[in-house]
C-alpha positions in Angstrom: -20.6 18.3 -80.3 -24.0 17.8 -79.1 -24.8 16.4 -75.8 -27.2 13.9 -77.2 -24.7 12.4 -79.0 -22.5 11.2 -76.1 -25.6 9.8 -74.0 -28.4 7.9 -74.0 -31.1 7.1 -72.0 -29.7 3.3 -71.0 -26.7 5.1 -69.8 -29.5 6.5 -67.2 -31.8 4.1 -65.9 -29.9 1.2 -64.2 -31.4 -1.8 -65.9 -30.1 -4.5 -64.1 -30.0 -5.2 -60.0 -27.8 -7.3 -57.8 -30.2 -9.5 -55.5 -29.1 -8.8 -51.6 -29.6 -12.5 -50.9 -28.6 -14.6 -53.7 -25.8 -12.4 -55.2 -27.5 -13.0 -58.6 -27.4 -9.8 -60.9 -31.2 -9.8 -62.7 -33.1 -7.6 -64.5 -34.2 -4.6 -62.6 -38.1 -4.4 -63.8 -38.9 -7.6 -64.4 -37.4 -9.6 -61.8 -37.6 -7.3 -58.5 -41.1 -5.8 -56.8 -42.0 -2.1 -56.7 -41.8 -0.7 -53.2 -42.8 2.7 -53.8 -45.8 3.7 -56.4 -45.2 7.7 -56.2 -41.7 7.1 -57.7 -43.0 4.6 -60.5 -40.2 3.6 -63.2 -37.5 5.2 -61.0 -34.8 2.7 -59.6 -35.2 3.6 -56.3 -38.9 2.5 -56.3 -37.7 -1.3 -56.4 -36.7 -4.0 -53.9 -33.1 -5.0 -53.5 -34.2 -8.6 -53.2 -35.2 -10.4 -56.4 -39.4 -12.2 -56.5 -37.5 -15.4 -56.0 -35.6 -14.5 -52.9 -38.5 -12.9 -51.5 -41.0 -15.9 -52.0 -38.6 -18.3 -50.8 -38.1 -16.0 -47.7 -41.9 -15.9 -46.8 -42.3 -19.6 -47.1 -39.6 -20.1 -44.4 -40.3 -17.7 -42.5 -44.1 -18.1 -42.0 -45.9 -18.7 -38.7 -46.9 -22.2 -37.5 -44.0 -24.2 -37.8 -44.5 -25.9 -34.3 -45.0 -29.7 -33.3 -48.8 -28.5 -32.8 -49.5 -26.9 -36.0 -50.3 -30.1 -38.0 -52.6 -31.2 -35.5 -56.0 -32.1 -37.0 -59.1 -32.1 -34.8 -59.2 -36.4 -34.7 -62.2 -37.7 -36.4 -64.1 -40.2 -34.5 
């Protein structure tokens, strides 16, 4: 019985993540950012929020969201 027989590399590498924020389970490479370049391909090296989860975050959370930040210099 050979070892090769019983595993393969899918059984491995995770290939599919659970987002942290929207519960959603997507796929690992294609749907989360790399963190971490010296560990390239491994699973650790990825975010645990998906690219949509994060963009959304950074839009809400971005700076100059006060009455004032609107303001235009007024064009007389």
């Amino acid at each position: 019985m050979d070892i090769g027989d019983q595993f393969s590399l899918e059984h491995l590498l995770f290939k599919e993540r659970k987002c942290r924020s929207c519960f959603k389970t997507k796929n690992l490479i294609e749907d989360f950012y790399m963190t971490r370049r010296s560990k390239r391909g491994m699973p650790s090296a990825y975010a645990y929020e998906c690219k949509d989860c994060t963009v959304k975050r950074i839009l809400n959370n971005r700076k100059g969201k006060g009455p004032l930040s609107d303001f235009e210099y007024p064009d007389w």
